[in-house]
C-alpha positions in Angstrom: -32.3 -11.6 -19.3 -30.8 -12.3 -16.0 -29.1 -15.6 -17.8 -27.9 -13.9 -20.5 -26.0 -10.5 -18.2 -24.5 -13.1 -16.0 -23.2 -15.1 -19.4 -21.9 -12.2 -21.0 -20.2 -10.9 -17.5 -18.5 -14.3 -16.8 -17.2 -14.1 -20.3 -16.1 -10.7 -20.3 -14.2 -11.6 -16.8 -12.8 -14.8 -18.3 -11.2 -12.2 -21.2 -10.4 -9.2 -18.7 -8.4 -11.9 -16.3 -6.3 -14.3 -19.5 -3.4 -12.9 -18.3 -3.7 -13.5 -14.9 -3.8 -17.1 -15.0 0.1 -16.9 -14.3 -0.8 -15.0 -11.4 2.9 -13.4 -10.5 3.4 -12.2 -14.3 4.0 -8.6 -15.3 2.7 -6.6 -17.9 4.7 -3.7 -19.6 3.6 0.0 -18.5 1.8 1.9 -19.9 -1.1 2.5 -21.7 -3.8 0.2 -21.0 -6.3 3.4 -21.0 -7.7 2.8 -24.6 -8.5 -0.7 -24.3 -9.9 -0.2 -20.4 -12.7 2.4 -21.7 -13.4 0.0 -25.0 -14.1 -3.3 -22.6 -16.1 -0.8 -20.3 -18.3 0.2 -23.1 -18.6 -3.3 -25.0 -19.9 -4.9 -21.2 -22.5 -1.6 -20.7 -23.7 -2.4 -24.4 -23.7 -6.0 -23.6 -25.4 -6.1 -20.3 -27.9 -3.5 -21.2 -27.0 -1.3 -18.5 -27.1 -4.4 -15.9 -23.2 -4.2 -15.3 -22.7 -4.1 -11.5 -21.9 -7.6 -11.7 -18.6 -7.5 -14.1 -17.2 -5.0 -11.4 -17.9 -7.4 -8.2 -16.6 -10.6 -10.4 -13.7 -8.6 -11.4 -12.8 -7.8 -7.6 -13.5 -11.0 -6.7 -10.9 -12.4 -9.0 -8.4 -10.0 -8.1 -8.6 -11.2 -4.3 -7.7 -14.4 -5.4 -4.4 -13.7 -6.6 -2.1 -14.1 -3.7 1.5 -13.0 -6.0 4.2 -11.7 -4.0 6.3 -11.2 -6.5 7.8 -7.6 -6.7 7.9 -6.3 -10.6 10.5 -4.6 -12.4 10.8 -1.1 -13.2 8.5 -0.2 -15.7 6.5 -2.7 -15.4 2.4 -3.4 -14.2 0.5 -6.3 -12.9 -1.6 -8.0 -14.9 -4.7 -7.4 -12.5 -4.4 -4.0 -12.8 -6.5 -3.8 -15.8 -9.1 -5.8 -14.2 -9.3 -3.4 -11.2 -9.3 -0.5 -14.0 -11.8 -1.8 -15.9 -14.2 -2.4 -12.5 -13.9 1.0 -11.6 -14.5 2.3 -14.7 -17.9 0.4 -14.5 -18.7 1.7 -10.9 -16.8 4.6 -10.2 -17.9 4.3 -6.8 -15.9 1.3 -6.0 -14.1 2.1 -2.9 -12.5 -1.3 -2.0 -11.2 -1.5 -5.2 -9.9 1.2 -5.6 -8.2 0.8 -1.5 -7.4 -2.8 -2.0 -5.6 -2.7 -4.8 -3.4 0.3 -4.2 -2.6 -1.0 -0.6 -1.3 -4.7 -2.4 0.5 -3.0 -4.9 2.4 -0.7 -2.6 2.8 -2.8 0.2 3.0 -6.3 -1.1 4.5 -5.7 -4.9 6.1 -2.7 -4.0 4.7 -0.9 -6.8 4.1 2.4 -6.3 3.2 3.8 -10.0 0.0 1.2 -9.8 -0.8 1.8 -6.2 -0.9 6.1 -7.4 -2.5 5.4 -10.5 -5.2 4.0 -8.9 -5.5 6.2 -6.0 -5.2 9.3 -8.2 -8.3 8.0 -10.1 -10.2 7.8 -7.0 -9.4 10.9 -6.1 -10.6 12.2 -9.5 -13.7 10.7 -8.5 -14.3 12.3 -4.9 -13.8 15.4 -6.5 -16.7 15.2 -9.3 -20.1 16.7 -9.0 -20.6 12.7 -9.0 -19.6 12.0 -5.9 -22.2 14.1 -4.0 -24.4 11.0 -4.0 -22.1 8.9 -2.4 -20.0 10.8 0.1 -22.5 9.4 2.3 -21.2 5.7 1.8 -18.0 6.6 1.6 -17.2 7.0 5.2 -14.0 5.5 4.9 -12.8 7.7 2.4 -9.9 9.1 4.1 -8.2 5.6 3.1 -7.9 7.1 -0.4 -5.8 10.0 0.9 -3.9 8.5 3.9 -2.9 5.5 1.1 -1.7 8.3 -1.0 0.3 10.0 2.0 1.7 6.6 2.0 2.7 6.0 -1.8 4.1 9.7 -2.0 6.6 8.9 1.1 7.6 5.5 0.7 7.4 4.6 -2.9 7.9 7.8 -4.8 10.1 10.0 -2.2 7.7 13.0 -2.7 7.4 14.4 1.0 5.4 17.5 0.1 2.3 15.6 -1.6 2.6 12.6 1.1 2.3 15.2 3.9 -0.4 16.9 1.8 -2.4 12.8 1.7 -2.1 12.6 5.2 -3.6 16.2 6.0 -6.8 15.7 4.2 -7.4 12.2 5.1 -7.0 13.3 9.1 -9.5 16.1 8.0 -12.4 13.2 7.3 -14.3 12.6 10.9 -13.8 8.9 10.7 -10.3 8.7 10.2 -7.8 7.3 12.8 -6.7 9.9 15.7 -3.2 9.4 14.9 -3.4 11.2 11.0 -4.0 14.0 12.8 -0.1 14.8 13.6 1.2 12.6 11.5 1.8 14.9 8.2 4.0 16.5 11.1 6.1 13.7 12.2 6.6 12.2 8.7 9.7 14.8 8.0 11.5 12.9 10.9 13.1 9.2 10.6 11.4 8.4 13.8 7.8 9.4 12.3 8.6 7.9 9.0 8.9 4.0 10.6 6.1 4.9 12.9 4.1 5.6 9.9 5.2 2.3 8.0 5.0 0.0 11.2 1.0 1.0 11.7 0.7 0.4 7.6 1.7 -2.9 7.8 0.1 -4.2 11.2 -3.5 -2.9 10.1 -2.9 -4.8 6.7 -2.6 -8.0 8.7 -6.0 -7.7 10.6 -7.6 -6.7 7.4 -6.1 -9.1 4.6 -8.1 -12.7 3.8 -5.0 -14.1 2.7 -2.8 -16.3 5.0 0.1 -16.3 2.6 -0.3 -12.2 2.3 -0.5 -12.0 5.8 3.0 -13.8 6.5 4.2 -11.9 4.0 3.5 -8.5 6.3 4.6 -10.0 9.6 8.0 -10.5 7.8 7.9 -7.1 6.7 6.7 -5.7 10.2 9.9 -7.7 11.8 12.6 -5.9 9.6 11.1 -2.8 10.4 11.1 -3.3 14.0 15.0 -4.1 13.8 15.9 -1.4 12.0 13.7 0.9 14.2 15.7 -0.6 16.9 19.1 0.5 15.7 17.9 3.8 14.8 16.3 4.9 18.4 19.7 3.4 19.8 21.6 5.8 17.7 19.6 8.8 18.7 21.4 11.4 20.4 18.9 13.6 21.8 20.9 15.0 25.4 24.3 14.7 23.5 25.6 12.1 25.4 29.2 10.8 24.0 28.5 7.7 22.0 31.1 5.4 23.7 29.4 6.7 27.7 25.6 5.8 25.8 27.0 2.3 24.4 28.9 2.0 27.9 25.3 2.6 29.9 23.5 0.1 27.4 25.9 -2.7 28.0 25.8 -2.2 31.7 21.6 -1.9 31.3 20.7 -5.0 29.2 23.7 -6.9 28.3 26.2 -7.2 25.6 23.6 -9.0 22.9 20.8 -7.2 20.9 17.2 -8.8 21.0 18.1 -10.9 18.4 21.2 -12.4 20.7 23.9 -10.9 18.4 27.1 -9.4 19.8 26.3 -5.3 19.9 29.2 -3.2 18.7 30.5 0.4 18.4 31.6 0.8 15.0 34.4 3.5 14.0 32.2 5.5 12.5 30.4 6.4 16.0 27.3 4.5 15.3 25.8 1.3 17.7 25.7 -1.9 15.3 25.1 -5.7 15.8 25.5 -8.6 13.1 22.0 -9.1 13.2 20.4 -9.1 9.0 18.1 -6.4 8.3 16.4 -5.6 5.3 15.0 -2.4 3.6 11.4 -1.7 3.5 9.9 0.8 2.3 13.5 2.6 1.6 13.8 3.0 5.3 17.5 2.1 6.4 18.9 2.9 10.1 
């Protein structure tokens, strides 16, 4: 019997993943539902209940694809019918479920799969079925705080983003920090703060070296734009051209990055230094 479950899993991954042999390809959005809930069913009828194994090869599979790529509007990852179907077969999947919304929204910049995801989870955590796991589910709050994170940065929804961040701050294992940041999220200031600690705890917790460079790069835009912005701040209303005088005079006429700093006509500190948008943060 054993022989058989682990046949009929293997072949039901090898189907599940076809598409992802070209690992950075996109699938059109949307509705994958129908055909998720059929698979689910043929590998419960196949496996004779013994199932628990399609859900851990399927996660397995899905760490091994190291795209980058960022997809087109309208558009979905292949994996993310795999990751579907998995927790479809073990509702109860929390890495799943955490894993995939953080590459999607972080890595792929995709925000509709990272929510869809996380919104199923949170379906989950509030059915009479999750009693017998809150238990195991001490890191829960990630479901929540990644939504916080979706909500601000990918779908410009302050309201449910501060709402993500309250209730994961709420569970007693979460981070200190959650606790005021629903707060600070409605300033600029809060908003990179937010982003910055995303993207460095991503880097101690992703297996992939290539993922991991990715997010350093990511980490050094937002640090130069953060820079610009707290330069720019006017909090004693100090005239621009005495603050950009007092800089000068304080650490020199380059910026970190040794370009030439400047006072543009608009009022506002610059350099030539590049910077790129993350997250739709700008300075």
């Amino acid at each position: 019997m054993a022989v058989w479950t682990a046949g009929i899993a293997v072949l039901l991954v090898a189907y599940t993943g076809s598409s992802q042999r070209a690992r950075s390809r996109a699938i059109p959005a949307p509705a994958h539902r129908e055909a998720v809930a059929l698979n689910a069913e043929a590998v419960r009828f196949a496996t004779a209940g013994l199932s628990q194994l399609v859900p851990d090869l399927l996660w397995l599979q899905f760490l091994q694809d190291d795209a980058l790529t960022h997809l087109k509007k309208g558009e979905r990852p292949s994996s993310l019918h795999a990751l579907d179907l998995a927790t479809d077969l073990d509702r109860a999947f929390l890495n799943a479920y955490v894993g995939g919304a953080q590459t999607y929204s972080v890595i792929r910049d995709d925000g509709a799969s990272a929510a869809y995801l996380l919104e199923k989870a949170a379906r989950f955590m509030e059915s009479a079925a999750f009693d017998e796991y809150r238990s195991a589910w001490s890191e829960g709050w990630w479901v929540p705080m990644l939504q916080g994170y979706v909500y601000l940065f990918e779908l410009d929804d302050i309201e449910r983003a501060s709402k993500g961040f309250a209730e994961a701050a709420a569970w007693p294992q979460a981070p200190e920090h959650l606790s005021g940041l629903a707060r600070r999220l409605r300033t600029r200031e809060g908003r990179y703060e937010a982003a910055i600690r995303l993207v460095r705890f991503m880097q101690l917790t992703t297996n992939s070296e290539k993922k991991r460079e990715h997010l350093k790069h990511k980490e050094a835009e937002l640090l130069k734009s953060q820079y610009f912005l707290n330069l720019n701040r006017n909090e004693g209303g100090q005239p621009i051209q005495k603050k950009f005088e007092e800089l000068i005079r304080r650490s020199g006429p380059l910026d970190p990055w040794g370009q030439r700093l400047v006072l543009r006509a608009d009022g506002r500190i610059d350099s030539m230094t590049p910077r790129e948008a993350h997250f739709g943060l700008r300075d």
